[in-house]
Backbone bond lengths (Angstrom), bond angles and torsions (degrees), N, CA, C in turn:
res aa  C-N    CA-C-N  psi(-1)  N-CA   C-N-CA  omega(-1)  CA-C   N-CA-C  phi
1 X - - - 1.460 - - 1.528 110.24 -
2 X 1.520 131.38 147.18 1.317 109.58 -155.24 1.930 79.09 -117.87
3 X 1.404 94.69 143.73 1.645 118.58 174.16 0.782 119.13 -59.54
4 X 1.088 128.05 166.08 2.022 137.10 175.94 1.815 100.09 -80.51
5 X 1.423 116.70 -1.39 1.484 110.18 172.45 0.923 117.59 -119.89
6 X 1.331 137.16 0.96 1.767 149.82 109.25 1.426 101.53 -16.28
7 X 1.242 96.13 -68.23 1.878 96.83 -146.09 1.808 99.80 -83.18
8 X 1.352 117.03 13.18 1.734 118.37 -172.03 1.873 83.32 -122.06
9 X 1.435 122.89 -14.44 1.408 113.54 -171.11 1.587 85.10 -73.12
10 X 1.389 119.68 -69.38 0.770 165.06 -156.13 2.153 106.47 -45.97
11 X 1.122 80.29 -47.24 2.052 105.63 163.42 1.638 94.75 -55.07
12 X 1.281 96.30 -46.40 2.185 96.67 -150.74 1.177 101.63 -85.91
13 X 1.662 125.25 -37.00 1.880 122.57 158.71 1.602 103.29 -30.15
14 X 1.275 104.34 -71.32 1.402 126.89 -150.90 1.471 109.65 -39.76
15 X 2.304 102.90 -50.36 1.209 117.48 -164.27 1.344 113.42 -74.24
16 X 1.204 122.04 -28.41 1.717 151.78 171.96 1.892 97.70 -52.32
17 X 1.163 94.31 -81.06 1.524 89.60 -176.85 1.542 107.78 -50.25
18 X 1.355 129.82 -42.05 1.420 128.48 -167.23 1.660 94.18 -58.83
19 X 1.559 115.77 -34.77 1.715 101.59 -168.13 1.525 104.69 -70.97
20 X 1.466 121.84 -38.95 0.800 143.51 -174.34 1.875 123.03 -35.42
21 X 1.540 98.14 -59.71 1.696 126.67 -170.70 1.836 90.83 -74.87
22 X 1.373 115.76 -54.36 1.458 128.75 163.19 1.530 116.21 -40.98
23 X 1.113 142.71 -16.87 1.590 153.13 179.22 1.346 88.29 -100.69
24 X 1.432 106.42 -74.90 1.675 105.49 -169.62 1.718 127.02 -40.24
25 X 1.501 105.98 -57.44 1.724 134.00 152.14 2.138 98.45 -5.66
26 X 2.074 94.40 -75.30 1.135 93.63 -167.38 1.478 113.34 -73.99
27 X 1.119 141.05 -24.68 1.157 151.39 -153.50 2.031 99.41 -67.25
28 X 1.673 87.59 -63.58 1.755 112.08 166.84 1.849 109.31 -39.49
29 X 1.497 108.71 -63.58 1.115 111.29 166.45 1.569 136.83 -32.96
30 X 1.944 97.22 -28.02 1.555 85.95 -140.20 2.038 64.91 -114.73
31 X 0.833 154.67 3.31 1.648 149.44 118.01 1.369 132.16 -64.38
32 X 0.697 113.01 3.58 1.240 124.25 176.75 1.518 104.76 -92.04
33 X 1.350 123.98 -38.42 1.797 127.95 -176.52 1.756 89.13 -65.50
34 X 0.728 123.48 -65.80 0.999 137.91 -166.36 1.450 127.48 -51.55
35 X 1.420 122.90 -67.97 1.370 132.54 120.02 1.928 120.52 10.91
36 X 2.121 99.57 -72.01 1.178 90.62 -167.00 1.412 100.37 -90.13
37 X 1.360 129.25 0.56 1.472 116.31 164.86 1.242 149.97 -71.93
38 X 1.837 103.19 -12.40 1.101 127.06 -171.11 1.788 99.11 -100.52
39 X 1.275 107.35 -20.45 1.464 107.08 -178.59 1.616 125.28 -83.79
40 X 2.448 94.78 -38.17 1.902 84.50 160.02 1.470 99.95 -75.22
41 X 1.168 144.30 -77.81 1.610 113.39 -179.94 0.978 125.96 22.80
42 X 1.608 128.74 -64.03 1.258 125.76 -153.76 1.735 116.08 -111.92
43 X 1.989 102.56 -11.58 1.622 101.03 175.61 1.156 103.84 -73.39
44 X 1.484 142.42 -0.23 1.733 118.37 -177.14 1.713 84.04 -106.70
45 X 0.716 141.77 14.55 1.539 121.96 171.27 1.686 98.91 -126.09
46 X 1.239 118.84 -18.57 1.583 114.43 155.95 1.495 124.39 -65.23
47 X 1.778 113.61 -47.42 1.324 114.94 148.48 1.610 126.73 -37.48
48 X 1.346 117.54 -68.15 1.310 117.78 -160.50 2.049 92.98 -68.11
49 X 0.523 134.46 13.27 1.556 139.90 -165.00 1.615 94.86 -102.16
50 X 1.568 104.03 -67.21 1.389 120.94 -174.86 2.124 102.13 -48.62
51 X 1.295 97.15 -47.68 1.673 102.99 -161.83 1.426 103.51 -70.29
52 X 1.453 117.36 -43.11 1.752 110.46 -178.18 1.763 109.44 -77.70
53 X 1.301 107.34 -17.07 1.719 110.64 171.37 1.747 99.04 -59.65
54 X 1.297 98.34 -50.44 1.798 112.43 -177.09 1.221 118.93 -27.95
55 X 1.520 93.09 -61.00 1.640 119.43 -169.34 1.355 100.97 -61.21
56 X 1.506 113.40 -60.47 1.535 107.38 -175.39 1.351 127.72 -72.59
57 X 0.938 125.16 13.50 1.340 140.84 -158.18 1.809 102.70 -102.10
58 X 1.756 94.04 -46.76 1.179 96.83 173.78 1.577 148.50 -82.20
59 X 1.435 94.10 1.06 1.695 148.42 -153.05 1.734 84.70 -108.04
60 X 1.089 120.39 -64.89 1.426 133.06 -165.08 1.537 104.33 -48.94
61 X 1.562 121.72 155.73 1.527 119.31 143.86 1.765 123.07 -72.16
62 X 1.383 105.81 174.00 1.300 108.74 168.77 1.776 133.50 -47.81
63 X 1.698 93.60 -31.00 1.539 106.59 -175.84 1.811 115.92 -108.02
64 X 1.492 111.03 13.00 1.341 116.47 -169.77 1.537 89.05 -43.76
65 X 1.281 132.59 -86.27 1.518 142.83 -161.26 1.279 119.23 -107.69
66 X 1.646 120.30 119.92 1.477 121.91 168.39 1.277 103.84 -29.52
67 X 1.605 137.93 -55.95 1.615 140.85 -147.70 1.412 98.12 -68.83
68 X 1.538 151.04 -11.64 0.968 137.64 168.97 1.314 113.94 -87.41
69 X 1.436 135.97 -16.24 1.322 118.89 -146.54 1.676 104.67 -113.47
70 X 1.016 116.19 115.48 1.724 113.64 -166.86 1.534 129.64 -76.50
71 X 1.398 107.09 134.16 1.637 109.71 -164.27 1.669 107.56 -58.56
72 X 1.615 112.89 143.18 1.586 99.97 179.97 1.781 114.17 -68.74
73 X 1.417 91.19 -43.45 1.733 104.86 177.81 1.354 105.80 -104.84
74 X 1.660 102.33 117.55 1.508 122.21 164.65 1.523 121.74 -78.20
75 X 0.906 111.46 97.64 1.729 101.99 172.75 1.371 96.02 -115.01
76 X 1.090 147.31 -30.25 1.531 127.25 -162.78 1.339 110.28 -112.65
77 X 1.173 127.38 130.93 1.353 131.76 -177.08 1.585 119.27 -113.39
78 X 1.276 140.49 114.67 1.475 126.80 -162.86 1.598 82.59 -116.15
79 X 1.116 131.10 143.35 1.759 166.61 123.17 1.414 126.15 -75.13
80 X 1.633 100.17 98.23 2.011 101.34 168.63 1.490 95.44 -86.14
81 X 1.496 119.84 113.67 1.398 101.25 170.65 2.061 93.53 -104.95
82 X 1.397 115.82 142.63 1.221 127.91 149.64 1.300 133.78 -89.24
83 X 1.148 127.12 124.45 1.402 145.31 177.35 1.609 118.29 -135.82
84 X 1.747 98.56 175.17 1.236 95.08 171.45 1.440 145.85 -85.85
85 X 1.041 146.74 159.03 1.623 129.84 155.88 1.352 120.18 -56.56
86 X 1.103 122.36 -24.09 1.575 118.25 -169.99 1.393 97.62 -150.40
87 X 1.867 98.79 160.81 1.431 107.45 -175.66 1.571 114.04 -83.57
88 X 1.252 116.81 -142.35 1.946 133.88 147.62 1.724 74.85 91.07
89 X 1.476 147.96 36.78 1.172 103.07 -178.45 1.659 76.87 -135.08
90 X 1.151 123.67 77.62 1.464 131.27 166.34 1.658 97.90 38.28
91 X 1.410 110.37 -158.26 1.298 131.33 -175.06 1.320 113.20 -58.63
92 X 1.272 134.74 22.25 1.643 136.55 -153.19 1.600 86.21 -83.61
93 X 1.410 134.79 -83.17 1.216 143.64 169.91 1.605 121.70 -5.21
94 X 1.577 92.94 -66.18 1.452 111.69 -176.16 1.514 113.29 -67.60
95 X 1.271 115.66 -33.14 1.443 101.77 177.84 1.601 119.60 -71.18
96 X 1.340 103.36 -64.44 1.701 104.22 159.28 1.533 133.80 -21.18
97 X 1.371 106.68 -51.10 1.699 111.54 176.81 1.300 96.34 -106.30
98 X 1.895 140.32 21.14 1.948 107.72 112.50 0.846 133.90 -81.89
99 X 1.492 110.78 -9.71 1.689 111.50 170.02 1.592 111.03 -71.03
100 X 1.182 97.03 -32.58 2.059 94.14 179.75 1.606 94.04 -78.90
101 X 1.303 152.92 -15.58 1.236 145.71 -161.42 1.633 92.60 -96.15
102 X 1.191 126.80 -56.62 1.441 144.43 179.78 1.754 98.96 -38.12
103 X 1.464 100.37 -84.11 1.307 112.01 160.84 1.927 123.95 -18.60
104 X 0.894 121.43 -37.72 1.616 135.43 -171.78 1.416 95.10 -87.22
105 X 1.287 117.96 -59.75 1.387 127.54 -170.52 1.783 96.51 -59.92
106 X 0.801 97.50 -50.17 2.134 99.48 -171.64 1.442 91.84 -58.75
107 X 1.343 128.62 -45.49 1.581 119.97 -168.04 1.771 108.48 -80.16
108 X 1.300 110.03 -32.68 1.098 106.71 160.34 1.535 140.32 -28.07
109 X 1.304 98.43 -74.35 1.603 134.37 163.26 1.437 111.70 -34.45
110 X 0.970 111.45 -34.30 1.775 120.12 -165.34 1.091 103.52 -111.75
111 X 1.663 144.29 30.74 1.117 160.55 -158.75 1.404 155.11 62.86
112 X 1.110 146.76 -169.91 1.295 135.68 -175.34 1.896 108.97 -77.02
113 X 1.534 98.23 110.19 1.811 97.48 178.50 1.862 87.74 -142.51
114 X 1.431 101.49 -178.60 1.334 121.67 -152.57 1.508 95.50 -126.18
115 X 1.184 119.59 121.28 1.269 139.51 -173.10 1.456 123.73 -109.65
116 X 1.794 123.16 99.76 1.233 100.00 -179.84 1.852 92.27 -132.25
117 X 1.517 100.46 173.24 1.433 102.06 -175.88 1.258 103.30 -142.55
118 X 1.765 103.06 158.69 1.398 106.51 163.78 1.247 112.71 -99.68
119 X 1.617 140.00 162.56 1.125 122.63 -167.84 1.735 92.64 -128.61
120 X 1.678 131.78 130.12 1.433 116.23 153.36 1.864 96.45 -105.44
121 X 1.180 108.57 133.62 1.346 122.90 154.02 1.586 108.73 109.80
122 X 1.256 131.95 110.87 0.976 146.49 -126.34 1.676 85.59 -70.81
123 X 1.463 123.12 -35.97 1.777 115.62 -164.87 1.604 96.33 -59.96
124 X 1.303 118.64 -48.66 1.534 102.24 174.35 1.626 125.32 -56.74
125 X 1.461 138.75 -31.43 0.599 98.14 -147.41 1.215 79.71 -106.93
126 X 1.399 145.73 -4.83 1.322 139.19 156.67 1.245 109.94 -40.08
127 X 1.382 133.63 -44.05 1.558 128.17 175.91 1.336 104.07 -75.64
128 X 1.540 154.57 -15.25 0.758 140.85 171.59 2.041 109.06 -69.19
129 X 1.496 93.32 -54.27 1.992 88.55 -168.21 1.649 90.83 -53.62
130 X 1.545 118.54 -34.30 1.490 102.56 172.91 1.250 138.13 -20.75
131 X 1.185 111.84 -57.54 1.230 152.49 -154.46 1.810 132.51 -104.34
132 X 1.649 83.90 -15.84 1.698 119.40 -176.92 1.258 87.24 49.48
133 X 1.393 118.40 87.01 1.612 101.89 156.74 1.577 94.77 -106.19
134 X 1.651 115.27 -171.12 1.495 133.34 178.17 1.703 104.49 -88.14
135 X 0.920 134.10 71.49 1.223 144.00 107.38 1.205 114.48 14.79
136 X 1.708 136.78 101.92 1.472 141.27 176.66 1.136 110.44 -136.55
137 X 1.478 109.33 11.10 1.593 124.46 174.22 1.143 146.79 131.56
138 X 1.282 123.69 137.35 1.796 121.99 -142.47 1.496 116.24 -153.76
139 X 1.003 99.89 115.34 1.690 120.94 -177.66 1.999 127.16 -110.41
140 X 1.171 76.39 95.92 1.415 114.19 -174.51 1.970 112.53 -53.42
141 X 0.851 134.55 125.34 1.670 117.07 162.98 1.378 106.11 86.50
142 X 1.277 112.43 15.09 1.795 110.10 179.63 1.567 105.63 -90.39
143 X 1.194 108.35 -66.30 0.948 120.49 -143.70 1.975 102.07 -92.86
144 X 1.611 100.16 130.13 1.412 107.47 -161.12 1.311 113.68 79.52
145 X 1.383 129.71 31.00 1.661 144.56 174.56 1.572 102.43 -139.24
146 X 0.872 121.41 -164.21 1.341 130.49 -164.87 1.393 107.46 -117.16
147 X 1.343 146.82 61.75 1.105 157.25 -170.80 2.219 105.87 -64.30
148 X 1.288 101.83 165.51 1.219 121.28 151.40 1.636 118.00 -110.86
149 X 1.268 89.23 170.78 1.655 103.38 -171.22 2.392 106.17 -75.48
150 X 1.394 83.42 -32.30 1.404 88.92 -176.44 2.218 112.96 -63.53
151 X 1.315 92.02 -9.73 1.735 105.87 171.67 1.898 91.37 -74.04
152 X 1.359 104.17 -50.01 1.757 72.81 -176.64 1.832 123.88 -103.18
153 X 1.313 77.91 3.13 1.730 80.31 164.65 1.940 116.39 -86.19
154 X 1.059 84.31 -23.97 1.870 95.23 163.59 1.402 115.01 -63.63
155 X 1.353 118.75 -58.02 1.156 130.35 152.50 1.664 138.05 -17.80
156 X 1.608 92.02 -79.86 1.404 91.14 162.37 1.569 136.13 -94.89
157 X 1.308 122.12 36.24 1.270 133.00 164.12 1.619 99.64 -75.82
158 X 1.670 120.70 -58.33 1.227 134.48 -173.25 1.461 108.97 -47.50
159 X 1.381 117.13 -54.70 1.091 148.53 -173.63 1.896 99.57 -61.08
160 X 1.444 108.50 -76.46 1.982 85.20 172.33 1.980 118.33 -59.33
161 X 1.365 108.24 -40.53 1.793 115.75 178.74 1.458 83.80 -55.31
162 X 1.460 150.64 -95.15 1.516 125.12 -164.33 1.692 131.17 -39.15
163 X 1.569 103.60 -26.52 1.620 99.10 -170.16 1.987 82.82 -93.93
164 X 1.029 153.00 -1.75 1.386 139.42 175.44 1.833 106.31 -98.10
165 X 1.180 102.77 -22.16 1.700 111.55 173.32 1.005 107.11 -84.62
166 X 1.404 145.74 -15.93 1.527 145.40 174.35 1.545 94.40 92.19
167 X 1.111 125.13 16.31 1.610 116.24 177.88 1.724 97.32 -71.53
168 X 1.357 125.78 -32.75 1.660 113.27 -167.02 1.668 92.98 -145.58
169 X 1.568 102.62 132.31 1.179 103.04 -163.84 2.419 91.60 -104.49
170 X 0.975 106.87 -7.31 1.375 112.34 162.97 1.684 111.13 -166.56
171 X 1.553 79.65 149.76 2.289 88.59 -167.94 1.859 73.98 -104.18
172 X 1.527 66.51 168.50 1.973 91.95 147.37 1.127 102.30 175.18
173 X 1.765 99.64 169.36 1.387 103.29 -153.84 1.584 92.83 -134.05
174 X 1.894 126.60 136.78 1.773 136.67 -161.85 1.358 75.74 -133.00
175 X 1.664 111.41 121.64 1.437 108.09 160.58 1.610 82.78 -149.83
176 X 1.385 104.01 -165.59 1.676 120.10 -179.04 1.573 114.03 -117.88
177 X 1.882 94.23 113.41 1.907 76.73 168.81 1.232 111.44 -105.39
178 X 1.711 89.22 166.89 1.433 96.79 -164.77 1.631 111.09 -77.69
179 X 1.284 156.66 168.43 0.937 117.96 -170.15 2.144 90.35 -157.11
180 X 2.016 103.54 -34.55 1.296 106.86 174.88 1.499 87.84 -150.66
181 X 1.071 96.91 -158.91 1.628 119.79 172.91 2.038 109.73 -69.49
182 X 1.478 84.61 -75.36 1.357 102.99 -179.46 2.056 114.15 -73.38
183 X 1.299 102.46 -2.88 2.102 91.18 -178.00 1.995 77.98 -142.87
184 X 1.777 89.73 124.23 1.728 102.18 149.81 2.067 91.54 -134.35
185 X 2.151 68.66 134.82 1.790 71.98 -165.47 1.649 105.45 -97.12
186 X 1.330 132.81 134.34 1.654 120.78 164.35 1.189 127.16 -49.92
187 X 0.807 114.53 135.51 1.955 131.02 -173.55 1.529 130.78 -116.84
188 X 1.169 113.67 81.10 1.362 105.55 -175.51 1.574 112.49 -70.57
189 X 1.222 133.18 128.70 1.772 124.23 179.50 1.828 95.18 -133.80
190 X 1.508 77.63 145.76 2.242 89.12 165.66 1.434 82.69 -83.43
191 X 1.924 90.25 163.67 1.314 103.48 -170.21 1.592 92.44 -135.72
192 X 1.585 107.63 -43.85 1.391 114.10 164.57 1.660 108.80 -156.75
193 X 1.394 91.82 156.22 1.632 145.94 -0.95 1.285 97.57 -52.33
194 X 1.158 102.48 158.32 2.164 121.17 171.47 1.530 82.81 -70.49
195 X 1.930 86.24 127.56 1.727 97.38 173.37 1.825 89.03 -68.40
196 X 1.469 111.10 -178.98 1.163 117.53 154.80 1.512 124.25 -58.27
197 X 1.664 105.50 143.98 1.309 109.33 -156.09 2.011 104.70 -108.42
198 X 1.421 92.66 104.44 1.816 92.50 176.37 1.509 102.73 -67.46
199 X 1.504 91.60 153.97 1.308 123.15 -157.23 1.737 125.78 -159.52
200 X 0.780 130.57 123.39 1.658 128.81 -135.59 1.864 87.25 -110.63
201 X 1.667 113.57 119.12 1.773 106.02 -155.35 1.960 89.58 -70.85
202 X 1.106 115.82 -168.76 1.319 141.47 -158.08 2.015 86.62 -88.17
203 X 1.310 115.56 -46.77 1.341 102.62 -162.65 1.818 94.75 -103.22
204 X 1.161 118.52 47.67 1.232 105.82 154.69 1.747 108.47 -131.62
205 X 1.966 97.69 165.56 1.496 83.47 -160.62 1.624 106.78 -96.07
206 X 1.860 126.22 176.60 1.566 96.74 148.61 1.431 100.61 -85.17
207 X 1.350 98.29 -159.20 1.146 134.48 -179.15 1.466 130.40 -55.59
208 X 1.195 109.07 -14.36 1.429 123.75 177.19 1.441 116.10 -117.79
209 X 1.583 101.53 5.81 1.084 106.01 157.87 1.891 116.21 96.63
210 X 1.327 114.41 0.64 1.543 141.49 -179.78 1.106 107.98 -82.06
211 X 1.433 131.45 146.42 1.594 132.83 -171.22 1.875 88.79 -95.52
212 X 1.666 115.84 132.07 1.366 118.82 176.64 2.085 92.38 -51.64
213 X 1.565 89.75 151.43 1.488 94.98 155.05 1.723 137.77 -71.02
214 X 1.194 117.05 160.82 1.973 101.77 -170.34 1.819 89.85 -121.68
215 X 1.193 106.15 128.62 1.445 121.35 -155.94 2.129 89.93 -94.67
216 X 0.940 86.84 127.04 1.733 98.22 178.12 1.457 102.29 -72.53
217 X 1.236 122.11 135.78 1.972 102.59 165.82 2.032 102.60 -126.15
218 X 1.247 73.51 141.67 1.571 93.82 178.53 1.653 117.24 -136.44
219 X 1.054 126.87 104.93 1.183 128.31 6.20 1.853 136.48 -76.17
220 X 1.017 148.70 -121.75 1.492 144.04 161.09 1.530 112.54 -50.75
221 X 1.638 134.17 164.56 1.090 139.75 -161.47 1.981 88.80 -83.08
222 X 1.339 94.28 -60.94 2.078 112.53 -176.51 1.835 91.75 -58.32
223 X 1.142 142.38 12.55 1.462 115.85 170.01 1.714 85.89 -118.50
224 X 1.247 123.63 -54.43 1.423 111.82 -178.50 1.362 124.24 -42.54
225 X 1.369 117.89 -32.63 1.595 124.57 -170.55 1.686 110.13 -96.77
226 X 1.207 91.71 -13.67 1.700 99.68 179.52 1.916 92.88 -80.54
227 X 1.262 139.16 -40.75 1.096 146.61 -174.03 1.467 102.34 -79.04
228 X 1.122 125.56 -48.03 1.773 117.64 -158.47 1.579 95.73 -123.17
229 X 1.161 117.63 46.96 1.886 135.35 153.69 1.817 102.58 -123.82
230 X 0.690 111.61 -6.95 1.716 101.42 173.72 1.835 94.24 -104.59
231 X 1.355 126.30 -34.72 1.115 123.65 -173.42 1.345 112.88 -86.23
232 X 1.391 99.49 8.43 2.132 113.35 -168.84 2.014 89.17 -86.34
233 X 1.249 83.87 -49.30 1.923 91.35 -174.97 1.661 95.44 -69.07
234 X 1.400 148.92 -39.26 1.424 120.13 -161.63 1.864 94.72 -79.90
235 X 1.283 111.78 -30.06 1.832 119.90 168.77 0.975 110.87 -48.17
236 X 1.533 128.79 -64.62 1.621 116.95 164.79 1.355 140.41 -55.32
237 X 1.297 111.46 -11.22 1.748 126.09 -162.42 1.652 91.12 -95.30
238 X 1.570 112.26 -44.80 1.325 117.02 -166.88 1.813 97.89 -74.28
239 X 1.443 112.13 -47.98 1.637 103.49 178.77 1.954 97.82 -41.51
240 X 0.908 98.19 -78.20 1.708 121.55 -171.51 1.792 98.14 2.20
241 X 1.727 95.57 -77.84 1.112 113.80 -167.64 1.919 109.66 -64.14
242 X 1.380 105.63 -39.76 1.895 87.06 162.60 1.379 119.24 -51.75
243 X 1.345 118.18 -44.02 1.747 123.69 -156.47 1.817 85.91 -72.40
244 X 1.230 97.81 -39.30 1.997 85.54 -172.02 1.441 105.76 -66.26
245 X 1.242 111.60 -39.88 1.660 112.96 -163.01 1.902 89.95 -69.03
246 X 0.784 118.13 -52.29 1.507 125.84 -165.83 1.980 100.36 -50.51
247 X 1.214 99.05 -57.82 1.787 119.99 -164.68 1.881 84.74 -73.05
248 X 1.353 125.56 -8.78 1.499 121.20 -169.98 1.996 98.07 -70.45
249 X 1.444 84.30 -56.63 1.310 121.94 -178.93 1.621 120.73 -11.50
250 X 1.842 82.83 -85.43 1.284 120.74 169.36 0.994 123.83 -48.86
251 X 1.666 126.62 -48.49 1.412 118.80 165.97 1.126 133.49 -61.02
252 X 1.883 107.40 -38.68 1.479 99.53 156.55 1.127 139.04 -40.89
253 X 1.322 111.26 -56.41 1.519 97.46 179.77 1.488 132.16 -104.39
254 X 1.595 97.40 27.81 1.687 95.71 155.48 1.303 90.05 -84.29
255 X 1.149 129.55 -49.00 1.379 142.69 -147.78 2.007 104.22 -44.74
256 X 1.677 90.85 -63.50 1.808 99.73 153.22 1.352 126.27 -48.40
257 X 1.186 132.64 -60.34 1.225 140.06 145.75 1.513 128.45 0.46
258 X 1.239 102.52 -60.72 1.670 111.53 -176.32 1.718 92.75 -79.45
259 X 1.740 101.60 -49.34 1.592 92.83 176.24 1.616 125.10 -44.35
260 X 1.474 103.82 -49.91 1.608 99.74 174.09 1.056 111.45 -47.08
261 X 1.327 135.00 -74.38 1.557 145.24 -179.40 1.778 113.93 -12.33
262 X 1.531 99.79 -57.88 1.376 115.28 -167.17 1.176 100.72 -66.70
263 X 1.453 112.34 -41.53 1.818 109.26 176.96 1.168 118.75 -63.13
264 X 1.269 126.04 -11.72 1.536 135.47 -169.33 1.510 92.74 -92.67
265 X 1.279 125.04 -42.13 1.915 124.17 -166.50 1.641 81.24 -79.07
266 X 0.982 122.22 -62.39 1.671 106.41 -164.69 1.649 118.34 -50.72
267 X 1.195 91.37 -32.23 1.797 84.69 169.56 1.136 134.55 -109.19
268 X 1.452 108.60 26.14 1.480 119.41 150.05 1.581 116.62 -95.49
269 X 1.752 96.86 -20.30 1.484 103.46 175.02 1.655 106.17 -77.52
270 X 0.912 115.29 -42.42 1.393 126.44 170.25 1.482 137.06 -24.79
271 X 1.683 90.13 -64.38 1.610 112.28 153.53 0.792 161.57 -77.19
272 X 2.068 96.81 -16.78 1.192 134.82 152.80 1.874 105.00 -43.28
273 X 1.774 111.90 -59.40 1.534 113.64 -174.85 1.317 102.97 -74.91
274 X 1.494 154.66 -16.09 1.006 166.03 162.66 1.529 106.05 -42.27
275 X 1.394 107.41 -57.98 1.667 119.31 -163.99 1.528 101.48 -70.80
276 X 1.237 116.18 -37.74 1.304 137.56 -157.25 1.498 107.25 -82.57
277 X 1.574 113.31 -37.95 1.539 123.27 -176.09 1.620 105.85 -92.43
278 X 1.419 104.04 -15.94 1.666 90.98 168.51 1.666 122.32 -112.02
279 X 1.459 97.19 -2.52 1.799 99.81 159.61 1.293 105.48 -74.57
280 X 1.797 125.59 -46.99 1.221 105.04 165.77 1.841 156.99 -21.64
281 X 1.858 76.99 -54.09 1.207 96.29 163.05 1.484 156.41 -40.15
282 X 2.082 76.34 -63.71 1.518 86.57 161.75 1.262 122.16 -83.31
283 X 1.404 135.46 -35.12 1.147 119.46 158.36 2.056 125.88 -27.02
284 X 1.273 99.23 -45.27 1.588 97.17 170.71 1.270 112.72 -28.36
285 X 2.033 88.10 -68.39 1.338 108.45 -149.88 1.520 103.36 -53.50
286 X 1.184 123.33 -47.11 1.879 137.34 -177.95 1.464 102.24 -37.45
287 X 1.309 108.19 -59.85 1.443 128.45 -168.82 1.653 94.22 -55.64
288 X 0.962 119.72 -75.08 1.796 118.24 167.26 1.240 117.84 -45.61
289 X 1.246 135.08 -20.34 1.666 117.90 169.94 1.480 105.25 -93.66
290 X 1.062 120.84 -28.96 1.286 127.27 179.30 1.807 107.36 -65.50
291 X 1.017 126.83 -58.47 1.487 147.34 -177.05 1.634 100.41 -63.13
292 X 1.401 116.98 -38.71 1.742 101.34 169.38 1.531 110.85 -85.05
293 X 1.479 112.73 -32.03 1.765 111.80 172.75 1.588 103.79 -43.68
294 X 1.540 127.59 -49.92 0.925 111.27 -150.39 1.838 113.51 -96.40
295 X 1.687 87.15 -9.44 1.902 96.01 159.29 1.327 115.95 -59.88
296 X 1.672 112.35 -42.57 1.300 119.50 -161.50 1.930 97.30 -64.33
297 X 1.211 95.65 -51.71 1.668 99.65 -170.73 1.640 112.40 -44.56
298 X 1.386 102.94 -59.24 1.701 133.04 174.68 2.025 97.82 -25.28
């Protein structure tokens, strides 16, 4: 039968962890501003990136840049998967590396190819030595820290110098976007070759009814896009890693969140058996003073 000093140890676990998830909660909170500020920051200049690539793209010939033109035979497959450094943040981890597991299995299926990945955030690449995968490189402490942009321009230099050496005949890139508080969704994207790039023509309107602008290029359309298509992949690698760091965030501290909560039902349940195991008690005890009073009388 468990004691009233069980069930008071048992109160003080409970209350400990409750301070605990509550530190963590704010901590998540108080990166997370931060995190998601640096990331809208960067979707209107990731957009406008995507739209003048558009323009020139269409301006361009067929052969402006090797990075567009797709290998007939795939054998090599490169994977940036992003993840986190650390756990406590619910399913954030796990969803991401089934989408990279999913992903393997689909390439599988479709025949014998060669699979290697880069890993940011130590939960991936721990499932990778798991798993013995090919490993071509892994960066630890990025992601959910305060990074620079030159982490993914480092990145993807390697990343086009392997896809122009024939080392990877297609990349792609599994990270998390951010999307609310409570949903970051997984994203599988090609990275290279650059799928084809949509692009809205000169005589159509937006939405408000304005003719898009027609972007002058100086020098040639094929020298601009030959320059700012290798810098299209360090633009996407760097989005990638905000939307993960951002979606890192968020999960944490719902993730705490629900934890606090639960600590709060357990220790009302707690005290609920608390109240209950020491009315017991004294009732005993009554029952025993009462039961010798009435020996004594007897």
């Amino acid at each position: 039968m468990t004691t009233l000093k069980d069930i008071q140890n048992k109160i003080g676990a409970v209350k400990k962890t409750q301070q605990i998830t509550k530190a963590m909660n704010m901590v998540a909170a108080s990166r997370l501003r931060g995190a998601q500020t640096n990331m809208e920051a960067f979707r209107p200049y990731a957009g406008k990136f995507a739209e003048v690539l558009g323009h020139l793209a269409e301006r361009a010939g067929d052969d402006a840049s090797p990075l567009l033109v797709p290998r007939e035979d795939v054998r090599n497959i490169h994977v940036i998967l992003c993840t986190s450094d650390r756990g406590l943040c619910g399913g954030f981890n796990i969803n991401l590396i089934e989408r990279a597991e999913a992903f393997m299995q689909e390439k599988a299926a479709g025949g014998k190819l060669s699979l290697s990945f880069t890993f940011f955030g130590k939960k991936g690449r721990d499932w990778g030595r798991k798993n013995k995968l090919q490993i071509d490189g892994e960066h630890v402490g990025v992601v959910g820290a305060n990074f620079s942009f030159n982490v993914a321009s480092a990145t993807g230099r390697k990343l086009v110098g392997g896809f122009l050496d024939g080392d990877y005949d297609e990349v792609y890139l599994i990270y998390a976007e951010f999307v609310s508080m409570a949903r970051q969704v997984p994203v599988l994207k090609q990275v290279l070759p650059v799928p084809p790039i949509e692009s809205a023509g000169e005589e159509e309107k937006t939405a408000d009814g304005a003719y898009l602008p027609e972007h002058l290029c100086e020098p040639s359309a094929d020298e601009l896009l030959g320059e700012m298509l290798p810098r299209s992949v360090y633009v996407q690698l760097y989005s990638a890693l905000l939307e993960t760091s951002t979606s890192e965030h968020a999960a944490r501290m719902m993730a705490m969140d629900n934890a606090t909560k639960a600590c709060k039902d357990m220790l009302e349940n707690l005290t609920l058996v608390y109240n209950k195991a020491r009315q017991a008690a004294i009732t005993a005890e009554l029952m025993d003073i009462v039961g010798g009073a009435e020996a004594l009388r007897g």
